[in-house]
C-alpha positions as CSV (number, residue, x, y, z in Angstrom):
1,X,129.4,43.8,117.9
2,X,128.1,45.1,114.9
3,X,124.4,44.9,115.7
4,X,125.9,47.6,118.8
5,X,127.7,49.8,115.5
6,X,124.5,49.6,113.8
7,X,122.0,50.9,116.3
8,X,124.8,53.5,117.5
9,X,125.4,54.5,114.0
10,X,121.2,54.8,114.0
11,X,121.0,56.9,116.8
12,X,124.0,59.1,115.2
13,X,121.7,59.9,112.6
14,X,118.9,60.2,114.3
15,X,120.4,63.0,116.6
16,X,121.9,64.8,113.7
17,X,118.4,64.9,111.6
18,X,116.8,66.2,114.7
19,X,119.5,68.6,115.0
20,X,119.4,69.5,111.8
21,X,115.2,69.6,111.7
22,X,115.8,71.8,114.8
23,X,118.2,74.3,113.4
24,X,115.8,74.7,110.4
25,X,112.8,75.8,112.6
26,X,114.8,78.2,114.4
27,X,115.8,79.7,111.2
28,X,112.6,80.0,110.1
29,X,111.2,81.5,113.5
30,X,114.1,84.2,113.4
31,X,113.0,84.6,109.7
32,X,109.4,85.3,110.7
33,X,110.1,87.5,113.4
34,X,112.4,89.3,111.2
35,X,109.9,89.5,108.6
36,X,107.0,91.1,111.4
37,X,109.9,93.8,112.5
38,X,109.9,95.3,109.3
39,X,106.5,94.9,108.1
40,X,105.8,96.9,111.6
41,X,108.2,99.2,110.6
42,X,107.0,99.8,107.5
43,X,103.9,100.8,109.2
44,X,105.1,103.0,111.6
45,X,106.9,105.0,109.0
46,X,103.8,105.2,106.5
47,X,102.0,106.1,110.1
48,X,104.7,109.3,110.6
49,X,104.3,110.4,107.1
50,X,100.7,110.6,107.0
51,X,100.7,112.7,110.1
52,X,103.4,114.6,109.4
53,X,101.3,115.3,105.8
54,X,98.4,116.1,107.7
55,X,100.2,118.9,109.7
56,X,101.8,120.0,106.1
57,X,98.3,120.5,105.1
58,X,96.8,122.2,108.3
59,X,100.3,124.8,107.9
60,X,99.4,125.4,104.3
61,X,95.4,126.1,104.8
62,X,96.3,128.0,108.0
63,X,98.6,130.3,105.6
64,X,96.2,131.0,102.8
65,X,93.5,131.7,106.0
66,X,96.4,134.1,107.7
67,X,96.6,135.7,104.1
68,X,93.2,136.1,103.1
69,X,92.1,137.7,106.8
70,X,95.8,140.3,105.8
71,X,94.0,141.2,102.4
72,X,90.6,141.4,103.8
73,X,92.2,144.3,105.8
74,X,94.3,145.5,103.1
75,X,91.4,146.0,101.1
76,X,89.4,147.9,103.9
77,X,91.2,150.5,104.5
């Protein structure tokens, strides 16, 4: 019988490294996808601020145009 224990003890081990091997590239894919989520966050985010800049700076220069056109007027009369 123990030629029967080896090769069962073999294919034991052989299951639990493939397991094993297994578990490791799930972990890994779950780290990657993890990884892309917040790089595309990151993205998005640097995305909003630089619009929401950009609409900072068209308030600002549509301000100082408002303002000049209210002196231009201020000094005309």
């Amino acid at each position: 019988m123990g030629i029967f224990d080896d090769a069962k003890d073999a294919a034991k081990q052989a299951g639990d490294k493939l397991g094993k091997a297994a578990a490791d590239v799930k972990d890994k894919a779950a780290d990657m996808v993890d990884d892309t989520k917040d790089k595309f966050a990151d993205k998005a985010d640097e995305a909003k601020a630089k619009g929401e800049s950009a609409v900072a700076d068209g308030k600002q220069k549509a301000t100082e145009v408002k303002n000049q056109v209210k002196q231009q007027i201020r000094d005309n009369k």
